[in-house]
N, C-alpha and C positions, 0 to 999 in steps of 0.2 A: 755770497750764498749763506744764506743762516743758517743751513742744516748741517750738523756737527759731525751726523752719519753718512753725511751726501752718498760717499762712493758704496758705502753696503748698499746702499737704499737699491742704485741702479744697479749694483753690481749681480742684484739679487734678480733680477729679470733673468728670466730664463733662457731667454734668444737677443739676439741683435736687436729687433722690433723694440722688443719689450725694454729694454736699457734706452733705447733713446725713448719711448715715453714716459718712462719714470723720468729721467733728467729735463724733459720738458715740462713732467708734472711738478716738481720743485721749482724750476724755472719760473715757474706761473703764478706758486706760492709766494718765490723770494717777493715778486712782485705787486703783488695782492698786499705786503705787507710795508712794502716801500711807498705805496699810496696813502696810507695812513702815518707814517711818520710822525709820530707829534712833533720830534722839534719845527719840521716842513711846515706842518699844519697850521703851528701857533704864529709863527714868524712871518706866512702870509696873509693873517689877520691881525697885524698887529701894526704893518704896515703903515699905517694912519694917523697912530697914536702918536702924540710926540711927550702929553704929562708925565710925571712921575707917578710912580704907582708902588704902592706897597701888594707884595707879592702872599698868597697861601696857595698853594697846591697840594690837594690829596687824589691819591689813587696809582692803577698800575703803571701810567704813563706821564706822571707827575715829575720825574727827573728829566725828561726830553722834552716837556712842555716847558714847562721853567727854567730852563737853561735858555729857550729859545728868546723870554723876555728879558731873560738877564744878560746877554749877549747885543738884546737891542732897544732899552729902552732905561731910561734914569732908574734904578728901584733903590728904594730907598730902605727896606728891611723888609724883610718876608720869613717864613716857615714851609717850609717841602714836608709833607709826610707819605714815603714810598715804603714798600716791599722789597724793592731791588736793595743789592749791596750798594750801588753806584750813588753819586751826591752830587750840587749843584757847583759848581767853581762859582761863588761869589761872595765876597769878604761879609756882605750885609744880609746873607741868607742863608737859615740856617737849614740841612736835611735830616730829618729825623728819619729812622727806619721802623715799620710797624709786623705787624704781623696779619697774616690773611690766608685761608677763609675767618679764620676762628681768631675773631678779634682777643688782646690781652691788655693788662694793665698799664703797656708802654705806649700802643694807642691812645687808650683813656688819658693818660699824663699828658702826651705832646698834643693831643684833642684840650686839652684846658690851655696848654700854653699860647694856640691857637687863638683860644677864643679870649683870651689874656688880652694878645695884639689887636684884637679885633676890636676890641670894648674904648682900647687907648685912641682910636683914629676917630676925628669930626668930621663934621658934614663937607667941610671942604676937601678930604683927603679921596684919594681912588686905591681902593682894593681890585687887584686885579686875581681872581678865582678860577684857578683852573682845576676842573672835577675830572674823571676818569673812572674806569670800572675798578674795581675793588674799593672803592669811596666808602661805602656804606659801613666795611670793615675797618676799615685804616684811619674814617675821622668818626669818630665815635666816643659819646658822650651820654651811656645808656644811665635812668630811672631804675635801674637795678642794681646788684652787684655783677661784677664784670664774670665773674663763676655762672651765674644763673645767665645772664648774657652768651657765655658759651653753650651750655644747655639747650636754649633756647635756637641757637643758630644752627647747632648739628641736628638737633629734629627736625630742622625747617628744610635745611639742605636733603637730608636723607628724605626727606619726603616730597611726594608729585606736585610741592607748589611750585609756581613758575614766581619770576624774578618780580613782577608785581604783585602779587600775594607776598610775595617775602617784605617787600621792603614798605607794604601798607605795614606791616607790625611790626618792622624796626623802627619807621618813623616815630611810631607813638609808645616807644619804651627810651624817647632818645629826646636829649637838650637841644641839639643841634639840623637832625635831620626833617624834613617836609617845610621848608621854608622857614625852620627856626633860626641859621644863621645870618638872612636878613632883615630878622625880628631885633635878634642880636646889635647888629652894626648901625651907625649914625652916618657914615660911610659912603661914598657909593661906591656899588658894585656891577664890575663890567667881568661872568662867569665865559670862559669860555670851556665847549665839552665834546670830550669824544663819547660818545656814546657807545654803551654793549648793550643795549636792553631795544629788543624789537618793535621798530618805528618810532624811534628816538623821545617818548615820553620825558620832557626835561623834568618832571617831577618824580620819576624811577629812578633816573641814571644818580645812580650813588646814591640811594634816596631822598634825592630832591633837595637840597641842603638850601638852594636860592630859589627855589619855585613855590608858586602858591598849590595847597595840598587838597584833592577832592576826596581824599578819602577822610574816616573821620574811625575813633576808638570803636564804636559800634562795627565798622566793616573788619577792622583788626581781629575782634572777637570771633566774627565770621569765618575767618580763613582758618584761625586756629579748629573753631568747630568743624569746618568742611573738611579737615586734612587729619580728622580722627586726633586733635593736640591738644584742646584744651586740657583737658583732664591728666596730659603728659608735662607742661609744660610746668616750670618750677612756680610757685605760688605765688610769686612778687611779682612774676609776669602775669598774672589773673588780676591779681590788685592794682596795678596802676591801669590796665585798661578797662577795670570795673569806675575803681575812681575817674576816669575821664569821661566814662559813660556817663557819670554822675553829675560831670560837673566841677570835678574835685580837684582838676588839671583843666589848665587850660587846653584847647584844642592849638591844634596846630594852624596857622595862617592862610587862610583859604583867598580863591582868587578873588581880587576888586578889592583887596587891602592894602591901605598905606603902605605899607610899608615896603612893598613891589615896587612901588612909585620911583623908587631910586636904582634898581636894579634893570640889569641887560644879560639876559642869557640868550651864549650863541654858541650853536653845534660846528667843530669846525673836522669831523669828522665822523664817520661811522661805516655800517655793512656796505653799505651800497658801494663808497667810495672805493674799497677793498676788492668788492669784487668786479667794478669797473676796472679798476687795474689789473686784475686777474684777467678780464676779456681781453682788453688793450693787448695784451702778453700775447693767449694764445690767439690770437688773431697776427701778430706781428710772426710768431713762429711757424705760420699757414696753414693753421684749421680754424674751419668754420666754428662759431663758436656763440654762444647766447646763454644770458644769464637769465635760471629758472626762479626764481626767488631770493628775495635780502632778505625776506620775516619769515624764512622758515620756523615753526612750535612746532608742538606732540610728542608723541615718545621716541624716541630719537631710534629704536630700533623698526618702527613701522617710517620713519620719513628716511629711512635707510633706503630699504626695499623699495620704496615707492620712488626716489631717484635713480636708482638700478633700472626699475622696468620705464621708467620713463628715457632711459640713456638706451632701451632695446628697442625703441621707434625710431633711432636716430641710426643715419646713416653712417659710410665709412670718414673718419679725417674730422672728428667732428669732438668739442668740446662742452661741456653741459656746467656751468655752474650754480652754486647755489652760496647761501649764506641765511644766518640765522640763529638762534637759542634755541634748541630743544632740549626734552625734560629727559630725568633716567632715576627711574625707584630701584631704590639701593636697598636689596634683599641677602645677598651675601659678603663675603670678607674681604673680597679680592682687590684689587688693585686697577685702577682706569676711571675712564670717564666717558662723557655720552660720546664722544668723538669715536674714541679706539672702540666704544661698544656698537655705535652705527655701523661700522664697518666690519665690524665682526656677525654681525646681523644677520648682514646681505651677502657674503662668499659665496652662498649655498647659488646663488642666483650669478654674479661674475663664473662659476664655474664653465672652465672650456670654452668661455666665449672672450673674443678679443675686444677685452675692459678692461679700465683700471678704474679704481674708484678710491677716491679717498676724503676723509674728513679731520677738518686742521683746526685747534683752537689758537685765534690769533693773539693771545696774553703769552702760549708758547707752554701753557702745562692747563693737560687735561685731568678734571678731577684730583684722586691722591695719587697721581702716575709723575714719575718725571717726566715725560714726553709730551708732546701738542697734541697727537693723535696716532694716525695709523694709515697706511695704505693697503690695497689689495688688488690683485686682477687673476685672468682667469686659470694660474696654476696657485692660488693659493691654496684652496680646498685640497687639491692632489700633495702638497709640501706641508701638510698638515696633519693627512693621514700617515705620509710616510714616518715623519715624526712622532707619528703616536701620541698624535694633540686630540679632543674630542671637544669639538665647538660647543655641543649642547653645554660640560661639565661646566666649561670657562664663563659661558653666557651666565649658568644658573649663579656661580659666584661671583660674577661680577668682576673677571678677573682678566678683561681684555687687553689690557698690558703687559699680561705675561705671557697671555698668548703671542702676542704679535713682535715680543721681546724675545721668545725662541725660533720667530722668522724672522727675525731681524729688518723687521717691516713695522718698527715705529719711526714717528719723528719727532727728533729729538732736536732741539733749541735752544733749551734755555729761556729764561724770561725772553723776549721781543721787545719789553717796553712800553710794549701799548696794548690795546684791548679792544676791538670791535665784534664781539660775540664770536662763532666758528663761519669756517668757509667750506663747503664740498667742492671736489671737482672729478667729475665722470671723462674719462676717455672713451672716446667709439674710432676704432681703427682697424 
């Protein structure tokens, strides 16, 4: 069991009923997240391979991917760059630790020593590239200073863009990202990816570091203007996407380019997968059970409410899942993320009726919260007033992890290792 709180979690159910569907609802989670596995993932696509390969991994699932090829395949030297404390057991690979959301200068460093080894390998040699979410953060090689870089990224986050708007304007402030690292390499490259970004765009996830790029500086400039930023963003972010408008930068590597020609990306995981194993689960524990969407968008407090009233068509013994990225505009100080704010959303709606509802992000920390997410059912509202909690206040501050931290109805993890965007799951019983 992943969950560090397990026994509060159930313990916090109010009747008998309710404690065995909280531990069923974890149960379904542990599982959801056991299907995604990177090391599992990598190691049964890897099956096949028998050459040597020099190893790079970036992202949040970059120490369980790479361990998987170093464990089963000749590597001759490689580079890891994770967020976790955790590191690769192999004499000829090295693990760097970065930092993420808000990329820093020890990213940018092991992002050059990266591309150091990369530059060293010929046409005969095999890179093998495993990408993950937090990629865009952790291999990073920005056209600015890494200060303006940070800037740049907290406006981006704090604001209603979704994860492709974000990383059309990472790509093109970056050496590396939209198909620059196989511009880079002489190499080939066989990418393999789990995916966090909805409907698996290989040119989002992490932004796009092996894939050929359809966006171009002109759309960059776009997103800045649609999201109220250009005018906010630091002035050397205006300048290299004016000059590439210009001309003055190369563009990034669009599709039908040589240089793809040597390149193989392949998703060996993502939502879908995660929440197949969620179904598998609670079907195997005896409710009837169907997954409502893997690409759930929007604002994550209206696709709250709108899985709530859809779990109230649904009969008794019955399981509702979903999965997906949705958005959350960050207006006050508080603490959480779209996960524990979804759910904080919708109580007013689980009230008095026999639900539970919850929403999990699979990396294992939601927004600036330590927790995944949050659960609820129908005496939350009532253990809320008792406490003298006022939902509206917490929503307006954005402070849904403290809310749900004095019910003792978050979940709490710790990193997981890997990343396939969030999971919901509705009880009807």
């Amino acid at each position: 069991m992943i969950f560090k709180n397990a026994e509060e979690l159930i313990k916090n159910g109010r009747n008998d009923e309710l404690k065995k569907i909280r531990r069923d609802l974890l149960d379904i989670l542990d599982n959801c997240i056991k299907a995604v596995d990177p090391y599992k993932v990598v190691a049964r696509n890897i099956r096949d391979m028998n050459e040597p390969v020099y190893l790079l991994a970036f992202g949040k699932a970059s120490v369980g991917m790479a361990q998987a090829v170093c464990d089963h395949l000749e590597v001759k030297g490689g580079i890891v760059i994770t967020s976790e404390s955790k590191k690769v057991n192999h004499p000829k690979v090295k693990t760097f630790h970065g930092d993420h959301p808000i990329p820093t200068s020890r990213n940018v460093e092991v992002t050059s020593k990266a591309i150091e080894m990369v530059r060293k390998l010929d046409e005969k040699e095999t890179l093998l590239v495993l990408i993950s979410g937090g990629g865009s953060a952790l291999f990073c090689k920005p056209r600015i200073s890494i200060g303006d870089m940070k800037k740049l990224t907290e406006l981006l986050l704090k604001s209603k863009a979704n994860i492709r708007e974000i990383n059309t304007v990472r790509k093109h402030l970056s050496h590396v990202k939209g198909g620059q690292l196989a511009r880079i390499a002489r190499c080939g490259l066989k990418c393999m990816i789990i995916s966090d970004v909805v409907g698996d765009p290989i040119e989002f996830i992490a932004s796009g570091p092996t894939a050929p790029d359809s966006t171009t500086f002109e759309d960059a400039r776009k997103v800045l203007e649609n999201h109220n930023l250009w005018d906010k963003v630091p002035p050397s972010v205006r300048k290299v996407i004016l000059d590439g408008i210009k001309g003055k930068i190369e563009e990034t590597p669009k599709p039908g380019e040589d240089v793809f020609g040597k390149v193989e990306n392949l998703i060996v995981a993502n939502c879908r997968m995660a929440c197949e194993g969620a179904l598998r689960r609670a079907r195997e524990l005896g409710y009837e059970a169907r997954i409502y969407s893997t690409e759930l968008t929007g604002n994550s407090r209206e696709v709250g409410r709108i899985l709530v009233r859809e779990g109230e068509k649904m009969g008794g013994n019955f399981v509702l899942i979903g999965g997906g990225e949705t958005t959350l505009e960050v207006k006050g100080d508080g603490i959480g993320g779209r996960n524990h704010e979804m759910v904080l959303s919708a109580i007013d709606l689980l009230a008095e009726k026999k639900m539970v509802f919850c929403s999990f992000a699979t990396d294992g920390i939601d927004g600036n919260s330590p927790s995944a997410g949050a659960l609820a059912d129908g005496y939350t509202l009532k253990r809320a007033i008792e406490k003298g909690l006022d939902v509206g206040s917490y929503l307006d501050n954005n402070d849904s992890y403290n809310f749900f931290r004095e019910l003792g109805d978050y979940l709490l993890t710790g990193y997981t290792g890997t990343n396939v965007m969030d999971i919901q799951v509705l009880f009807r019983f």
